[in-house]
N, C-alpha and C positions, 0 to 999 in steps of 0.2 A: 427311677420313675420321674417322669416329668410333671412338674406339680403345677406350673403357670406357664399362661402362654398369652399374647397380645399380638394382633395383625393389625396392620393399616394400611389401607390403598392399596388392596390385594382381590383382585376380579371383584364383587358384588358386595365388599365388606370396606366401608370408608374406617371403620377402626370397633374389633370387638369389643373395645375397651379388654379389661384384665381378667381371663378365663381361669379361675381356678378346676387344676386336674386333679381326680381322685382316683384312686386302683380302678373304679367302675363307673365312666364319664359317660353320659350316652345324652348325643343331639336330637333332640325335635323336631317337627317342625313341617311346613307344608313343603312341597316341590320347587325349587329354584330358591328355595329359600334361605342358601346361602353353607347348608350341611356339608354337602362331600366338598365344599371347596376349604372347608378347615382341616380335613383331611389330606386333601390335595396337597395342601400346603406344606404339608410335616414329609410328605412321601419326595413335593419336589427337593426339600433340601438334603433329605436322605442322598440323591439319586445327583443333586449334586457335588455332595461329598463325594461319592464313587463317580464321578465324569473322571478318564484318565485326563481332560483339559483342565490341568491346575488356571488357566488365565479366566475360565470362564466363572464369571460371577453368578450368575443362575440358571439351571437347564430345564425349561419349560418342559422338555422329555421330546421323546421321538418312538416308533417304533417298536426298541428293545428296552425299552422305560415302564417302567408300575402306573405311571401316568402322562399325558400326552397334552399340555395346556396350551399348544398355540403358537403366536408369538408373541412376545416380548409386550406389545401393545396389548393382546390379550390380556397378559397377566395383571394390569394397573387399573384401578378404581375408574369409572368413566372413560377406559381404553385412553386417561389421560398422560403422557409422557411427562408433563410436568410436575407429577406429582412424585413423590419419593415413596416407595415401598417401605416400611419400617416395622419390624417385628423384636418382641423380645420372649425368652423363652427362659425356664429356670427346671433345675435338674434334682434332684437326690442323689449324689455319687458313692456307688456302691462301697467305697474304702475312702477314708481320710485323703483331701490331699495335700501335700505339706509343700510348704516354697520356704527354703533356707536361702539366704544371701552369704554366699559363698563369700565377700570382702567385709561384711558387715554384721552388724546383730541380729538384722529382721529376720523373724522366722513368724511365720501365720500357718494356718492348716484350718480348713473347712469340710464339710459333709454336704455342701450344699453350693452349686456355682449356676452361675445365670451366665446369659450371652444376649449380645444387643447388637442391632445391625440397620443403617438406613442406606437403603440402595438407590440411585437417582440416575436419570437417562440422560443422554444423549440425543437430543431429540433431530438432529440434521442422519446421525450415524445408524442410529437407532441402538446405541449397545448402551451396555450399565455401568455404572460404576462406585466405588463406596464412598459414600459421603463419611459414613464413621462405622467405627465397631468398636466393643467394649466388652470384655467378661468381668466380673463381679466373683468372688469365691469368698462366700460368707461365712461367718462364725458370730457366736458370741459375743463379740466383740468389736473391735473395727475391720470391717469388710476392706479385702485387697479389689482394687478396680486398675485394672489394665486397658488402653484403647489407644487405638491409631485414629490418626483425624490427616486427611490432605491439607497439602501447602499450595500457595501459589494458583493459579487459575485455576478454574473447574475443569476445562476443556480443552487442557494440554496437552500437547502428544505425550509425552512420558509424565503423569501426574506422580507427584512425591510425596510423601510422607511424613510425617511423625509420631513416634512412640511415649506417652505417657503411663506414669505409674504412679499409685496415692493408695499409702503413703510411703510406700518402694521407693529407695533412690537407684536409678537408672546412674550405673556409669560407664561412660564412653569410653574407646579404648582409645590407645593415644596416636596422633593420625590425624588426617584434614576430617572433618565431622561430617563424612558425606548423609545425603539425606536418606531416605528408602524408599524402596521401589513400591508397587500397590501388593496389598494382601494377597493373598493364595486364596480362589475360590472367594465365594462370602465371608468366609472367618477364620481364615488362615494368619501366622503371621510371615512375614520372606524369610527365605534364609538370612540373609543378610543382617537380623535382628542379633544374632549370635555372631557373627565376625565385627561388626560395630559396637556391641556391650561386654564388658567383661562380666557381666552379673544378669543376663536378659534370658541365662536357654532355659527355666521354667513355664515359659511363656510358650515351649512345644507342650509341656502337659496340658497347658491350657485345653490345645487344638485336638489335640491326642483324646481327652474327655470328649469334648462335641463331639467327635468323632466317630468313640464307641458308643455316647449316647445314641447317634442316631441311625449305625448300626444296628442297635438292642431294638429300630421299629421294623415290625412285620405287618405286611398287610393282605388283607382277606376280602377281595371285590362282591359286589353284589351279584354278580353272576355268574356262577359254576361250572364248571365241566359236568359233561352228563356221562355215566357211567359206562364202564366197558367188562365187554365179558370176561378177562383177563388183563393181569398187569406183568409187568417187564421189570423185574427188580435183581441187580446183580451186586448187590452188598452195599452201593455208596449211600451216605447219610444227609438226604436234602436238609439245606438251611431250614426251612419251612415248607408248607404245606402248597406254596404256591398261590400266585395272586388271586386265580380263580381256584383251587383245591385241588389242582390237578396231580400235585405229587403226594395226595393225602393217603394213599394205599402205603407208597413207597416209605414216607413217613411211620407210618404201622411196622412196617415189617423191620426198620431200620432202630425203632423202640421197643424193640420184643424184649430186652435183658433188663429195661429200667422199669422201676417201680414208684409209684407215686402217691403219698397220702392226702386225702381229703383235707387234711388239717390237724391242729395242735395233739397229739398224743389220740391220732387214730390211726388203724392200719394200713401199713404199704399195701396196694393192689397194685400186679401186672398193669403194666400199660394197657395190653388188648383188650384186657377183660376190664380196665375201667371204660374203655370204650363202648363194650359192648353190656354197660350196667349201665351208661344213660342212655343208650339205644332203647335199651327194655324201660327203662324210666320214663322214657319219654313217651311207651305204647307203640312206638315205632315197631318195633322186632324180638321175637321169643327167644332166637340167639342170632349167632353173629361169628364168624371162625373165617384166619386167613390157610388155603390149602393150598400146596404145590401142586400144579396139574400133573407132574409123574417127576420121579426121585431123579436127583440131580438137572434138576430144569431152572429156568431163571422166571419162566413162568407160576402167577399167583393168582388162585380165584378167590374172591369175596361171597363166601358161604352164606346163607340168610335163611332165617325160618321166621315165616310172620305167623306165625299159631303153634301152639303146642304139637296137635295132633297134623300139623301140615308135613310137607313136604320140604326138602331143603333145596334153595336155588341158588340164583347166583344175583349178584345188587342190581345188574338191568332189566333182574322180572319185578322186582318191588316196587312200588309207587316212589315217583320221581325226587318227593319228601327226604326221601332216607342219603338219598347219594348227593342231595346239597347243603343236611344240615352235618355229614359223616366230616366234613372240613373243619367246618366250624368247630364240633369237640377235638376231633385229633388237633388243630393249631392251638387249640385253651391250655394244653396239656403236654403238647409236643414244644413250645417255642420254651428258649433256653432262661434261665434265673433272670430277673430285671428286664425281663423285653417289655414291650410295647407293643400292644399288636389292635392295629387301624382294622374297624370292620364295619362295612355297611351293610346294613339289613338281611344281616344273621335269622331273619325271620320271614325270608324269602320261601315261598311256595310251601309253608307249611300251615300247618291247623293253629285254629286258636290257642287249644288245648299243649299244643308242642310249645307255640312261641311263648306262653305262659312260664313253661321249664325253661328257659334258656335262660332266665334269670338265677334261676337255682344252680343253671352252668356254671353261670358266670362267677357265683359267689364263691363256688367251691372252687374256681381255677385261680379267685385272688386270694386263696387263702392254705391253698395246696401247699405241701410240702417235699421233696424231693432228697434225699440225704443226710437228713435229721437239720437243713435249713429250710429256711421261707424261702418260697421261687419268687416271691416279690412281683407278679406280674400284674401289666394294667391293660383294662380296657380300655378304649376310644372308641364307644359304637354312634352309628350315624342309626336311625330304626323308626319307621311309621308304626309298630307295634302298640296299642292302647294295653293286650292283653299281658305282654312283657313287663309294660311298666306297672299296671296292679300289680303285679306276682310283687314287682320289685319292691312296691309300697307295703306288702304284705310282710315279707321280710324283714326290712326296717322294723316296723310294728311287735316284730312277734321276737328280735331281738338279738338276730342271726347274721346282722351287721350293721354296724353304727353309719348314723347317717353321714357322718364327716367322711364315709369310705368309699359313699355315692353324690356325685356330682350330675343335676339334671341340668340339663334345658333348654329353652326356647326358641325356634330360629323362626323369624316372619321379614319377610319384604316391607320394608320401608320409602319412602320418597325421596330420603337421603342415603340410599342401599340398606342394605339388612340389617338386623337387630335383634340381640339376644339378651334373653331375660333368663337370668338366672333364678329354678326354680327350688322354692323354700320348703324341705322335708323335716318336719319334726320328729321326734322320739315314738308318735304315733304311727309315721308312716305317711300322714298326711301331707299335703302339698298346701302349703297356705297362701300364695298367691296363683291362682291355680286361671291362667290365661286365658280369654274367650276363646271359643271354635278351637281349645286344643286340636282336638280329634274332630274336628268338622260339629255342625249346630245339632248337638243329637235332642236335645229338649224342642227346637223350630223342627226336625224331622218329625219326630212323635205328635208335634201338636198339627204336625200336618195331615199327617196322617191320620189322624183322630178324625179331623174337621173332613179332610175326605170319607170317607166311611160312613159318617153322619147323611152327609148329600146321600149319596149312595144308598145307604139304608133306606133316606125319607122318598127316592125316587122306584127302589125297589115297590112300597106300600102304596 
């Protein structure tokens, strides 16, 4: 789970300052107000992890990408090249991870590693390159910190390297001390790190951690696929449910044999059928059943009854509701132990009354259990929802999750780019600096309307 995060000079955000993440994070905030671009952010370094171009430093996206940011000038504070991108990010890693010194005594081991990175341009060429990077793997004790820093001009055709370690001693193998080439990607270290150290190849777990961290994120767009009278499913098991929901059927049918509990010493329920208890939870649907259209077919219909006494159809005769929040639960429930999963406005096209439950979703999928372990899973939600967050204030209050397990807050346009206020939940549930025009002027709306009505009344007389 990633628990901290910091951007700077990153499209609309001059520096969020220090975001602490909770199992259950969710942004505020009015329009351009700087939300899905902290999103963005985690998806583009996902996405360039997976560029099969190890040279390239960061992939704004294209096309076949979860996101699409532009160019390169796009991506920087004030579209300014002079300024350096810098980000740092801190993890939970699901298992101990240990570094022995194979020549030496040191041995350290942490539960907990961070990663730091300042990218800076090229402003004639227009490409990036690393100023620095540095992982961190904490403990108790004295934290191991690894980082490469360049030598020699900024703007050299082959810029070179060096490897530091504190308080690791790096030892060189014996041989002219050549320098090293630039990192792999944003935070890679070269090969090269292991044929020049006798004691350096831990420094692949490093990269190997970010790596499956940022694998472990899934993301859920704000806008859906619209239902089909039939699905096409021939056995394989999607990673996720897809950016827009689109493999959410496939998803279902690919989770028929796993079971998954609510939480601490309550009962496993079938997958299908947890789906189709918050369907009915939420008022949406009386049931809910996937059918083969005829034996041995690859074809699947999505059965639906919205009333007891009704009729049974198929999901594109039901209100549009059903088939765009149907992703949203299948990915709470479907994405694997320790993911991450990015979602913005899960509260799209539905009723008050539904986005009000999505809070009770959410709790139950950071707290589900799967195998007699914790799935460990977090949300990152972006959401204009007022009715969401009561529920969620409600919750808090009533004792059904502590507030250290929800992180709120504020995103607003500033003069010097955007700016977030981290909002204050107590044991009550309450919000104690609770930000003007959260939710637009509702007491300036009421008092307007009051004073018009007035007029009106005395002009009626």
């Amino acid at each position: 789970m990633i628990t901290r995060l910091r951007i700077q000079n990153f499209k609309n955000w001059a520096d969020t300052s220090e975001i602490r993440l909770a199992p259950i994070t969710v942004f505020f905030g009015s329009n351009s107000a700087g939300k899905s671009s902290l999103i963005q952010f985690l998806l583009m370094l996902r996405q360039t992890a997976e560029s099969p171009d190890r040279r390239r430093i960061l992939h704004p996206g294209d096309a076949s990408t979860q996101v699409e940011l532009g160019t390169l000038r796009d991506l920087v504070f004030d579209h300014d090249l002079a300024k350096e991108i810098k980000f740092e990010m801190e993890w939970n890693l699901p298992a101990s991870l240990q570094v022995l010194d194979p020549i030496g005594t040191y041995k350290n081991s942490g539960t907990s590693l961070s990663f730091q990175a300042s990218i800076a341009f090229d402003q004639k060429e227009l490409s990036p390159r690393i100023a620095h990077l540095e992982y961190v793997l904490r403990n108790s004790e004295e934290p191991l910190r690894v980082s490469m820093r360049p030598l020699g001009p900024e703007n050299s055709a082959r810029q070179q390297f060096e490897l530091d370690a504190s308080p690791y001693k790096l030892l060189r193998n014996q041989g002219r001390p050549w320098k090293l080439p630039s990192p792999v990607r944003f935070y890679g270290f070269p090969e090269e790190v292991s044929a020049y150290y006798q004691n350096a190849s831990f420094t692949s777990d490093l990269t190997l951690s970010l790596e499956q961290e940022l694998r472990r994120i899934q993301y859920l767009g704000p806008l859906r696929t619209v239902p089909r009278r039939s699905y096409v499913w021939s056995g394989e098991v999607p990673e996720h449910v897809g950016w827009s929901g689109a493999r959410a059927v496939e998803a279902l049918l690919a989770a028929a044999n796993r079971e998954i509990s609510p939480g601490y010493r309550r009962r496993n329920q079938p997958f299908q059928a947890m789906v189709a208890r918050w369907l009915e939870q939420m008022g949406l649907l009386e049931s809910f059943r996937l059918k083969p259209i005829a034996e041995n077919r690859k074809e699947y219909e999505v059965i639906v009854r919205t009333r007891s006494n009704g009729p049974e159809v198929t999901l594109l005769d039901v209100g549009f509701g059903v088939s765009q929040v149907l992703p949203v639960i299948v990915e709470c429930f479907y994405a694997q132990q320790n993911s991450t999963i990015l979602m913005e406005q899960p509260e799209i096209h539905l009723h008050p009354s539904v986005q009000s439950t999505l809070a009770d979703l959410f709790i139950e999928a950071v707290q589900s259990r799967e195998d007699g372990e914790n799935r460990d899973i977090q949300l990152i939600v972006e959401s204009h929802s007022e009715h969401f967050l009561r529920r969620l204030q409600r919750r808090v209050a009533e004792g059904l999750i502590d507030p250290n397990q929800v992180a709120l807050y504020f995103c607003a346009r500033g003069e010097d780019g955007a700016t977030l206020e981290p909002l204050r939940v107590n044991l009550l549930g309450d919000i104690e600096n609770w930000p003007d025009d959260f939710f637009g002027d509702e007491m300036g709306e009421l008092s307007a309307r009051m004073s018009a009505a007035a007029r009106r009344q005395a002009q009626i007389k």
